[in-house]
C-alpha positions in Angstrom: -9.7 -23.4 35.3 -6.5 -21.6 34.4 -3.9 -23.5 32.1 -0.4 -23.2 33.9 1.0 -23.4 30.4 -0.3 -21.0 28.3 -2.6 -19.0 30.8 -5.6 -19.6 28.9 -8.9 -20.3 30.6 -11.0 -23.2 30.4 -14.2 -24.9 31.6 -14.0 -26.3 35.3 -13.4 -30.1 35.1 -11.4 -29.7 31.7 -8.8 -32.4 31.0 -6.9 -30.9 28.4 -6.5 -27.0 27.6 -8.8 -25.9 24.6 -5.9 -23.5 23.3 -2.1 -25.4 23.9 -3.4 -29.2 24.4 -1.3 -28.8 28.2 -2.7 -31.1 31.0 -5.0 -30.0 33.4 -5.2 -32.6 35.7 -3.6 -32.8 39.0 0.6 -33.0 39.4 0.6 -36.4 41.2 -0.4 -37.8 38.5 2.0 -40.7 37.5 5.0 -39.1 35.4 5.6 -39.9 31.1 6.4 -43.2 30.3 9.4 -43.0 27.7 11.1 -46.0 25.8 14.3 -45.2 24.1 15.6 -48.8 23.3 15.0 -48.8 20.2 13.7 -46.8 16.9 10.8 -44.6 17.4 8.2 -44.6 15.3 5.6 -43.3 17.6 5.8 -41.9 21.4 3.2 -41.9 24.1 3.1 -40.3 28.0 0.9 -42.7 29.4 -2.5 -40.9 29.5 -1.2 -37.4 29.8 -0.1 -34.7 27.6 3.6 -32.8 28.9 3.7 -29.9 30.9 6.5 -28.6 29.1 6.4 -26.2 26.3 5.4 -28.0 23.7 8.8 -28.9 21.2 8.9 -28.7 17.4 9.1 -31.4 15.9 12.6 -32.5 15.1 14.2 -32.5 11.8 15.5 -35.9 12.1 15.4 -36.8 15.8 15.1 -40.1 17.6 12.8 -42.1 18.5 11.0 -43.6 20.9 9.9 -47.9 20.9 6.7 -49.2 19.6 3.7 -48.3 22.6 3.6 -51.2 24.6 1.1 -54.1 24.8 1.1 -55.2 21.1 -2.3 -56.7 20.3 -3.0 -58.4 16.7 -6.0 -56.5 16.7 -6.6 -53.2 15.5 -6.3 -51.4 19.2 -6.9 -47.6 19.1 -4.2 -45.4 20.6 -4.0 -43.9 23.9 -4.7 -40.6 25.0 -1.1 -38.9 25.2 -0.1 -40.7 22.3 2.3 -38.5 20.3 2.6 -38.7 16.1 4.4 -37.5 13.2 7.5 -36.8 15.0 6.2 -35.7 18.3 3.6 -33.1 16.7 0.1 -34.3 16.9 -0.9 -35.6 20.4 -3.7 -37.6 20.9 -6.2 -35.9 23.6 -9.4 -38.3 23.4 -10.5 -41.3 21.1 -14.2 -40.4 18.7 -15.0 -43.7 17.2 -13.0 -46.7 16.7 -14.0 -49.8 13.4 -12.4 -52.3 12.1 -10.8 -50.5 9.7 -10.8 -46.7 10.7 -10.1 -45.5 14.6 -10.4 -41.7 14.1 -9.1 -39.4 17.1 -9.2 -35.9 18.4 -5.2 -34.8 18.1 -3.7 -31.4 18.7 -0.6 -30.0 16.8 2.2 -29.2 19.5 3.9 -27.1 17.4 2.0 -23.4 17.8 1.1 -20.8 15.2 1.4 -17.1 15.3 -0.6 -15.4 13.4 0.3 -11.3 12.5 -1.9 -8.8 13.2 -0.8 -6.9 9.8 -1.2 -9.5 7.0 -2.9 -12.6 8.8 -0.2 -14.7 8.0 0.5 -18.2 10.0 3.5 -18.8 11.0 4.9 -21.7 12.7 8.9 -20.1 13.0 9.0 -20.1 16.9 12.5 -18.2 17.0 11.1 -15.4 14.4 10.6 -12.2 15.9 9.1 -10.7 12.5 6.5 -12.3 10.0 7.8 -13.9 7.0 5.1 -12.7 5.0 5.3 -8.9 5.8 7.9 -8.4 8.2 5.8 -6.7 10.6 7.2 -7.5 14.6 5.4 -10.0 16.1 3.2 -8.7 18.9 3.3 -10.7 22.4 -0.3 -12.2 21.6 0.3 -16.0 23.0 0.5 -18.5 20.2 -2.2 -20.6 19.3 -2.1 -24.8 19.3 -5.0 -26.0 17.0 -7.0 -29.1 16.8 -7.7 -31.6 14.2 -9.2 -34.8 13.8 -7.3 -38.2 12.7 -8.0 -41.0 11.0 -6.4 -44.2 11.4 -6.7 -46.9 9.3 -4.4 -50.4 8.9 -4.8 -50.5 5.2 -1.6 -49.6 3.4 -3.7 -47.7 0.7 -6.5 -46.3 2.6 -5.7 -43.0 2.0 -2.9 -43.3 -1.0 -4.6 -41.5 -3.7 -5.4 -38.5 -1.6 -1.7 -38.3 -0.4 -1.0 -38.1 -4.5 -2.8 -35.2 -4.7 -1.5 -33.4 -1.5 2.1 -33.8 -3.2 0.6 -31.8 -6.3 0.0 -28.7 -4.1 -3.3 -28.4 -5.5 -5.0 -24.9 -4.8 -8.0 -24.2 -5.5 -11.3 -22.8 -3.3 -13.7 -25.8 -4.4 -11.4 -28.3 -3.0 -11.3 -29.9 0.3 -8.3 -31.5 1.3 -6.8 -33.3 4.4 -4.3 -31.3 6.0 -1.5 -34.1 6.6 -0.9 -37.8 5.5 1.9 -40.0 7.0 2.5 -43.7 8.1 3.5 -44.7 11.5 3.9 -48.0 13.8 3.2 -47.2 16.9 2.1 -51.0 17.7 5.2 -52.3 15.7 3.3 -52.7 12.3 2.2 -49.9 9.6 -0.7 -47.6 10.1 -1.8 -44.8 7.7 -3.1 -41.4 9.0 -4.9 -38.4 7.5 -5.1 -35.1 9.4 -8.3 -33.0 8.8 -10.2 -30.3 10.4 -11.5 -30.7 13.9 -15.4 -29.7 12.7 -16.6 -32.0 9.7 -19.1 -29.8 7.2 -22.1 -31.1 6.5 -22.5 -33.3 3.3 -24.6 -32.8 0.7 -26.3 -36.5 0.9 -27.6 -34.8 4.2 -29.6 -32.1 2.9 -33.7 -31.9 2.4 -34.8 -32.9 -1.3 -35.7 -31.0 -3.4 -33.1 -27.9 -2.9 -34.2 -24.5 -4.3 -33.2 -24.8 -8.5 -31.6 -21.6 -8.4 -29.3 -22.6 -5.1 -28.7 -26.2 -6.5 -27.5 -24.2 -9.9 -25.4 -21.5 -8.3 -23.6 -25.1 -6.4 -23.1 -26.6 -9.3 -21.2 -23.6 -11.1 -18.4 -23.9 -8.3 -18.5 -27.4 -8.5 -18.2 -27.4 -12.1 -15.0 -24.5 -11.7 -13.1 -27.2 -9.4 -13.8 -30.0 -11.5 -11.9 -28.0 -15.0 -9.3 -27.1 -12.4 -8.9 -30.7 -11.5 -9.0 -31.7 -15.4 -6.7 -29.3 -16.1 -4.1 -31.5 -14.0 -5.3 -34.4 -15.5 -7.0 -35.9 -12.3 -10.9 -37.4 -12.9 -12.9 -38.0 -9.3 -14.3 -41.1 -11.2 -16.6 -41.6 -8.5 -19.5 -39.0 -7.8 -22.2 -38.7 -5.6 -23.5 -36.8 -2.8 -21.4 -37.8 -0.4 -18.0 -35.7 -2.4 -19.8 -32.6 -1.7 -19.8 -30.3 1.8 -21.2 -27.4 2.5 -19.3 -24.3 3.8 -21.6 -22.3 4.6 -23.2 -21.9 1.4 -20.1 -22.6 -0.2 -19.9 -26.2 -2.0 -16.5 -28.1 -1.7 -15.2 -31.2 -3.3 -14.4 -33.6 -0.4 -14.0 -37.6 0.1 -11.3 -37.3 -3.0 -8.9 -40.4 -1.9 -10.9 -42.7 -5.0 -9.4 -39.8 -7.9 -7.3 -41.0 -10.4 -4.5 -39.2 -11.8 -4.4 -39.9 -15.5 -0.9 -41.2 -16.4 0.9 -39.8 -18.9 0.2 -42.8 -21.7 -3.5 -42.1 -21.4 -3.5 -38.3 -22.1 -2.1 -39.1 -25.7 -5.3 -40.3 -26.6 -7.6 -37.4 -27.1 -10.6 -39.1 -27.8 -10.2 -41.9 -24.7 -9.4 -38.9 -22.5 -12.2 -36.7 -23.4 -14.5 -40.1 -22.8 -12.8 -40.4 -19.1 -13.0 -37.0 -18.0 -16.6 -36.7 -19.5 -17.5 -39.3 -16.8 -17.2 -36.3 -14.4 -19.5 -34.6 -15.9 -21.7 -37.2 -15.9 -21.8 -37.5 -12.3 -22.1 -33.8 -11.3 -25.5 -33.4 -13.8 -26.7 -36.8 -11.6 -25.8 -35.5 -8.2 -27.3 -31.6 -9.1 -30.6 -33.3 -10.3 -31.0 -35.4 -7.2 -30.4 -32.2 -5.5 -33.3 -30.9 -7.1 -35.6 -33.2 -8.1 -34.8 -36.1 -5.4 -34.2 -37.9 -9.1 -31.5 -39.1 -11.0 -33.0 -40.0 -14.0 -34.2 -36.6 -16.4 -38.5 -36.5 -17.0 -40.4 -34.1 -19.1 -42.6 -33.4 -16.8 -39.4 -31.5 -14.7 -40.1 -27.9 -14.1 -36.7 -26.5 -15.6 -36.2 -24.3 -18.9 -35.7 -26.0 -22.1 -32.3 -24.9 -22.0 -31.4 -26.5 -18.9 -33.1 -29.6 -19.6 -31.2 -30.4 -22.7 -28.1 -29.3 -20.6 -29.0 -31.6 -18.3 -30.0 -34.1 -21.0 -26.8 -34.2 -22.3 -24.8 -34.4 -19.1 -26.6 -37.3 -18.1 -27.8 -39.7 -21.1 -26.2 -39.2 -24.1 -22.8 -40.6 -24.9 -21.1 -37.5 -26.3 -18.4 -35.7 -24.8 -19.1 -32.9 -22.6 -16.0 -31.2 -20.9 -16.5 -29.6 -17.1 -15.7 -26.6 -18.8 -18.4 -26.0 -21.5 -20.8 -27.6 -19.0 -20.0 -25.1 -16.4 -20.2 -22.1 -19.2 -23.6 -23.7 -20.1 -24.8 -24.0 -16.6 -24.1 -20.5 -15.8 -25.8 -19.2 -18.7 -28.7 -21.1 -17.5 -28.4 -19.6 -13.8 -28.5 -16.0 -15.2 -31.6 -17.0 -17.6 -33.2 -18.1 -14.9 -32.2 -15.3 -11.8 -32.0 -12.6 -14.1 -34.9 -10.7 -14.8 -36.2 -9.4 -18.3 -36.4 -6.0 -16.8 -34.6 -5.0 -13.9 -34.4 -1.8 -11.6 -32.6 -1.1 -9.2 -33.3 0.9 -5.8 -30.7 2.5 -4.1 -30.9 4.2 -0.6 -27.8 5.8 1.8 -26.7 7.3 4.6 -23.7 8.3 6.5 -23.6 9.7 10.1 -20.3 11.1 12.6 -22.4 9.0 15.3 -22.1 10.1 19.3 -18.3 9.7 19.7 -16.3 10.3 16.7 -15.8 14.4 16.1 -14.8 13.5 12.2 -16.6 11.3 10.1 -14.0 9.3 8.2 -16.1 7.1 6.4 -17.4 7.7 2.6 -20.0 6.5 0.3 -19.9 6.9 -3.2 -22.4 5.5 -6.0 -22.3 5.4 -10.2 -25.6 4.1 -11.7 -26.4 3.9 -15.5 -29.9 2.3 -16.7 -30.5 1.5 -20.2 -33.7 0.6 -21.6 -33.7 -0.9 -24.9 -37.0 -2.7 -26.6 -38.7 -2.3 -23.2 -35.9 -4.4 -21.8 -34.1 -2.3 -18.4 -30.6 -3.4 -17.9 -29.0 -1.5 -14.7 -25.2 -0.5 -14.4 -23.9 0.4 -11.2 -20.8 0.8 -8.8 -21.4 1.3 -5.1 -18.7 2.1 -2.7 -18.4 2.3 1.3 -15.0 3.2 2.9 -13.8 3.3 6.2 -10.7 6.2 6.6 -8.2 5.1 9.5 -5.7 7.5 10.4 -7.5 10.6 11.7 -7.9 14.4 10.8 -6.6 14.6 6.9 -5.7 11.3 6.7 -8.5 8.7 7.0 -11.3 10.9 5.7 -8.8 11.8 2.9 -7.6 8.1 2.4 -11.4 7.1 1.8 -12.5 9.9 0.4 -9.3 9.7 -2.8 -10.6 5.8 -2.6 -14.0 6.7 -3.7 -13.7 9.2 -6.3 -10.5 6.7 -8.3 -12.9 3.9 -8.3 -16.1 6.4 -9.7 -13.5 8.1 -12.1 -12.2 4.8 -13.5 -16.4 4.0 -14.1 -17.4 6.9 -15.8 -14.3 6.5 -18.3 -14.5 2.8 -18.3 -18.0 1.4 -17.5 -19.9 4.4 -19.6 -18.7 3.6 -22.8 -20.0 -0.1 -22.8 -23.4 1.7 -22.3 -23.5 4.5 -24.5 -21.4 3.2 -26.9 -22.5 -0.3 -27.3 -19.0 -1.1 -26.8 -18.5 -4.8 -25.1 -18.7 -5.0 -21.4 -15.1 -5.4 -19.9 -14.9 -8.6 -17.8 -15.9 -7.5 -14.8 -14.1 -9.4 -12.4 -10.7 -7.8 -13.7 -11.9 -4.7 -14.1 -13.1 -4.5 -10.4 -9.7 -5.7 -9.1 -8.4 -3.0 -11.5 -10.1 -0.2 -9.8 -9.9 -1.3 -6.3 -5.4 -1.4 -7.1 -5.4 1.8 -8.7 -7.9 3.0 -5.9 -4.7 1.3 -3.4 -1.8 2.8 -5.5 -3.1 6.7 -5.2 -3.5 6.1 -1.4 -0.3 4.2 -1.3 1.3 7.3 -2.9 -0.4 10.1 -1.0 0.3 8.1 2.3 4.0 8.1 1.3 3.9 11.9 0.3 2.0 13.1 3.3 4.7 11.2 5.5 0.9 9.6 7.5 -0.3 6.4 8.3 -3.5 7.1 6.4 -5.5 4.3 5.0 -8.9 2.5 4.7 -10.9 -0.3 4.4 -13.0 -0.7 1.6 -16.5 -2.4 -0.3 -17.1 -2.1 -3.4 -20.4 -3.4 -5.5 -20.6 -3.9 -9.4 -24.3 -4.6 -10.1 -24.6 -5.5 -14.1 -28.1 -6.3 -14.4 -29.3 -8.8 -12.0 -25.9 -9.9 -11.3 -23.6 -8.3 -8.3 -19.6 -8.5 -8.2 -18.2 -7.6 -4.8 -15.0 -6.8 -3.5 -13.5 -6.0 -0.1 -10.5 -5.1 1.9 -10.5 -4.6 5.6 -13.6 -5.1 7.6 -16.3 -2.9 6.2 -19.1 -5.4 5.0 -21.3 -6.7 2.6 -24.9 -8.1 3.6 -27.2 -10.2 1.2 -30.6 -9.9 2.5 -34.2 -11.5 1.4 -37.4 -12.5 2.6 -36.0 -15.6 4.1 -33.2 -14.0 6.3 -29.5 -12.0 6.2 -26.3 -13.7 5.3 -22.8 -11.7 4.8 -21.0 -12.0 1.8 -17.8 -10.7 2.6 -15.2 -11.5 4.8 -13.5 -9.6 7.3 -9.6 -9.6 7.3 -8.9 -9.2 10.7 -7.6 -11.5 13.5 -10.9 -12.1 15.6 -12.2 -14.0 12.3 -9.2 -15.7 11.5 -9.5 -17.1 14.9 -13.0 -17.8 14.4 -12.1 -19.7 11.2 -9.2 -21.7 13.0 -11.9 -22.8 15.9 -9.9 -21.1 18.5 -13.0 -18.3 19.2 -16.4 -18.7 18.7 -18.9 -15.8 16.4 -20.4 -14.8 19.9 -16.7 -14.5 21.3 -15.7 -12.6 18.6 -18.1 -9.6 19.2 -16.5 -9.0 22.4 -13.1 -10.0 22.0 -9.9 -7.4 23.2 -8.2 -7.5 19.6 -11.7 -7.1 17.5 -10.5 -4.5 15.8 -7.3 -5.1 14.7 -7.2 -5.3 11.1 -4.6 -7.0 8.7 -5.4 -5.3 5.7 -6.3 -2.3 4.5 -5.9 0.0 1.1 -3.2 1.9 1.1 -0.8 0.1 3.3 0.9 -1.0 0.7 1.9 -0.7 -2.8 -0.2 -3.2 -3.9 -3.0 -5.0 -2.0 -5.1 -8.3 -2.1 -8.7 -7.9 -3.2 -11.3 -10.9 -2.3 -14.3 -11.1 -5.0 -17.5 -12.6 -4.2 -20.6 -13.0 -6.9 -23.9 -12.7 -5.7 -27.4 -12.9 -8.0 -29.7 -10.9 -7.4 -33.4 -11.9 -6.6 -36.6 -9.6 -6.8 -37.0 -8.0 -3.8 -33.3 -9.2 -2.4 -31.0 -6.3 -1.5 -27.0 -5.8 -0.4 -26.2 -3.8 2.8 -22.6 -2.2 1.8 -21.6 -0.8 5.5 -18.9 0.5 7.7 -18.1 -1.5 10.8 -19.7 1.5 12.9 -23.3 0.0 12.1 -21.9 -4.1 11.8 -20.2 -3.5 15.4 -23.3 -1.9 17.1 -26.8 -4.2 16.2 -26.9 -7.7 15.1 -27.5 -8.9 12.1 -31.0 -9.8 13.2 -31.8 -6.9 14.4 -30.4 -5.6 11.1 -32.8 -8.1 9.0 -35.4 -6.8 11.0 -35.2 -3.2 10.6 -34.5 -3.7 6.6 -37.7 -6.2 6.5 -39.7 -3.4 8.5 -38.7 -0.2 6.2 -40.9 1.0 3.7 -37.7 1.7 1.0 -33.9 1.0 1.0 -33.7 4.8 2.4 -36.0 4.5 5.2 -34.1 1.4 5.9 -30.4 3.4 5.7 -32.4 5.9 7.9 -33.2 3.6 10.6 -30.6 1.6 10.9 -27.9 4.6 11.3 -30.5 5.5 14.2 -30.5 2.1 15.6 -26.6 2.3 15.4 -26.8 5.7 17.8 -29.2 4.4 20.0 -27.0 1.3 20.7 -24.1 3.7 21.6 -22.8 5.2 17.9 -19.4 4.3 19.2 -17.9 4.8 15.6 -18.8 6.4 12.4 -21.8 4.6 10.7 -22.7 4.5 6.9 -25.1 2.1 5.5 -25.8 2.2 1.3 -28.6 -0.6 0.3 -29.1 -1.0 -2.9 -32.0 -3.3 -3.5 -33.6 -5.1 -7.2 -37.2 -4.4 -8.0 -39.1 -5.7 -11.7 
């Protein structure tokens, strides 16, 4: 069924288009039902949603009346039912309560988003993007979905709405999108805004969790909760149910019960510390459960000393433990406990023109240093894939310049620390250091050579059994064990930020028209976003660094499957490259694994 709207297509029988919101259903249908007697507050259109393009919503507009048969109960809205100034329409009621009705809406006013930087933009009369000024392409806009929660209580969802109005930002923080208040039946309702797919909660998982995953959660729990501290905000309340999973990725949610600390209480040091240690408190409880099923501490535990006094003291004792020093602590305990005495790492790598391509524009570049002092190995390494765009002396050259910045910046930088004894440098700057001066020499070639050359890049720092890794573009990064294949990075093009909005699916994705448009890349600009990601390594565990000429050709279970299969991380490289051929080699293809062994 075709949306006469937007043009989109949608399943036979559908009552509301997937992508704009517009009405399928037939045109006899009886026409909107508009009040404008009186101020509006909320609108409605009977049980349908308009067929015109859908308006923004207006600055200061009017209104239309109250909806229509006022009840004294707390009676759920219709489908068609418009909010917040005409933006969110109502297109089907989940669950209604006593206290909470909670609905499927979808935002009228559409988003763009540019194929150069990814940026959203809601500016319906712009013909450039605001973030990079590139000219909008004539990709249709896209209308996203949300869920809503209703509720009659005047401070249902008060305290969250505080901390929407701080413009928090931070990664381990899960927000609602929008809060506002509303009569549509004549008297006040409050109404939170958040994604259309709930994650799953942590109170839902299978106890006990894996120690080392439960740890690894609790560092970026423990991040988010010194961010939230730092602005003087406690949770107060902590259990399970505040933490979702996304992905593997743990996220502070359910926050409307914070308190922000008033000004009076932050005077008093002590009686601050006391509150805020409360927090602390609560995450030890909720990563014990996690692993134990238990939230009281026993001896009989199987953790390391260190961890059970860290634990010890989070949980029983009455001193004050900050989210800070508890997160340094917990950390240290995660790498006592993933990282190895004696590590050594196996590296394996290949690059191939495949079937099409007459110029392989790709390149692979690694550094590795080993010491071994008292018996104890301790490997350093930087590994680099890059994926040239531009063609003959431009994309080769563009990846090619990439590589050899980032290796020449780890001989003269990374060495020393090794041979020296000099400290290491913290590696997390230092990576986004050598990824920008990587970006500023192709910036500056690209310029001088008067080409569009350019590149995607990732980049792995591997300190012992500990792995940094950065990319740009859509080249990947691959964690893969005994248990299965999970990608670390994240591709920045617009198939996945369409994934991430809901508007695709990951199967759509793999075929879509526009899969390879990218909006970002090294070189493009003078200076360019890098996104980290940490990984620990396990025994046995290895990262796939890749081009999208192998990620774009075979699954990623047939890529587990060949990796699994190989005899070494070379005879894996080997037979994956081959795999990549056989399914068409459409692209050039470059796999580097680089795999922990004790």
């Amino acid at each position: 069924m075709k949306c006469s709207q937007c043009g989109s297509e949608n399943r036979v029988g559908a009552r509301f288009c997937l992508q704009c919101g517009n009405d399928l259903g037939p045109e006899e249908e009886s026409a909107p039902v508009v009040n404008d007697s009186g101020p509006r507050t909320a609108s409605m259109t009977s049980d349908t949603i308009p067929q015109e393009d859908p308006p923004a919503p207006p600055a200061n507009g009017p209104a239309t009346a109250p909806l229509p048969n006022l009840s004294a109960a707390f009676a759920p809205l219709p489908a068609g039912a418009l909010l917040f100034q005409d933006r969110y329409a109502v297109l089907e009621v989940h669950s209604t309560g006593a206290q909470i009705n909670e609905y499927l809406v979808v935002d009228r006013v559409p988003v763009w988003v540019c194929e150069h930087c990814g940026n959203a933009s809601e500016a319906a009369e712009e013909h450039f993007c605001e973030s990079c000024g590139a000219e909008r392409s004539g990709a249709a806009p896209l209308n996203l979905r949300y869920r809503l929660h209703e509720s009659i209580d005047p401070q249902a969802f008060a305290q969250e709405a505080q901390l929407l109005a701080m413009r928090l930002q931070h990664p381990g923080l899960r927000l609602s999108t929008t809060i506002f208040t509303e009569a549509p039946y004549g008297a006040p309702r409050q109404y939170r805004v958040v994604p259309e797919f709930p994650l799953p909660s942590a109170a839902t998982l299978p106890i006990p969790q894996e120690v080392n995953t439960v740890l690894t959660w609790g560092v970026a729990l423990g991040q988010a909760l010194t961010y939230l501290h730092r602005h003087q905000i406690t949770l107060q309340t902590i259990n399970p149910n505040h933490v979702v999973l996304d992905g593997k990725v743990p996220l502070w949610t359910n926050l409307n019960r914070a308190y922000i600390i008033p000004p009076a209480q932050r005077a008093t040091g002590e009686a601050l510390n006391e509150i805020l240690s409360r927090d602390v408190q609560g995450l030890a409880t909720v990563l014990l459960y996690l692993m134990t099923g238990q939230t009281q501490l026993t001896t009989e535990m199987p953790f390391s000393s260190r961890l059970k006094t860290l634990l010890y003291q989070g949980i029983n004792t009455p001193q004050v433990l900050m989210a800070e020093t508890f997160t340094a602590e917990l950390e240290a305990c995660l790498d006592e406990l993933r990282h190895p005495a004696s590590a050594t790492l196996i590296v394996g790598r290949r690059s191939d023109v495949g079937r099409v391509r007459s110029l392989n524009e790709d390149s692979l570049l690694t550094v590795e240093f080993t010491s071994v002092f008292k018996s104890v190995s301790e490997p350093i390494g930087l590994f680099i894939v890059a994926d040239g765009m531009g063609g003959h002396e431009a994309g080769d050259v563009a990846s090619e310049l990439t590589a050899r910045v980032m290796a020449q910046r780890a001989s003269a930088e990374l060495l020393p620390s090794l041979a020296l004894g000099k400290p290491f440098p913290e590696w997390r700057n230092w990576l986004t250091a050598a990824v920008q001066s990587a970006n500023k020499a192709v910036h500056e070639q690209r310029t001088a050579a008067g080409t569009d050359m350019g590149n995607t890049l990732v980049a792995v720092l591997v300190r012992g059994g500990r792995a940094l890794i950065a990319n740009v573009g859509d080249s990947r990064c691959y964690y893969l064990d005994a248990d299965g294949i999970r990608q670390i990075s994240v591709d920045h093009s617009l198939v996945e930020r369409l994934v991430a909005t809901g508007q695709i699916t990951r199967d759509e994705a793999a075929h879509h028209p526009q899969r390879n448009v990218i909006y970002r890349v090294i070189g493009d600009r003078s200076k360019v976003e890098v996104d980290l990601f940490e990984q620990l390594l396990d025994p046995g565990g290895a990262l796939l660094l890749c081009s999208d000429g192998l990620s774009g050709m075979i699954s990623n279970t047939d890529i587990w499957q060949i990796w699994h299969a190989a005899g070494s991380p070379q005879e894996a490289c080997d037979a994956l490259v081959k795999a990549a051929n056989e399914a068409g080699g459409e692209d050039n293809i470059t796999a580097l694994i680089v795999q922990m062994v004790v």
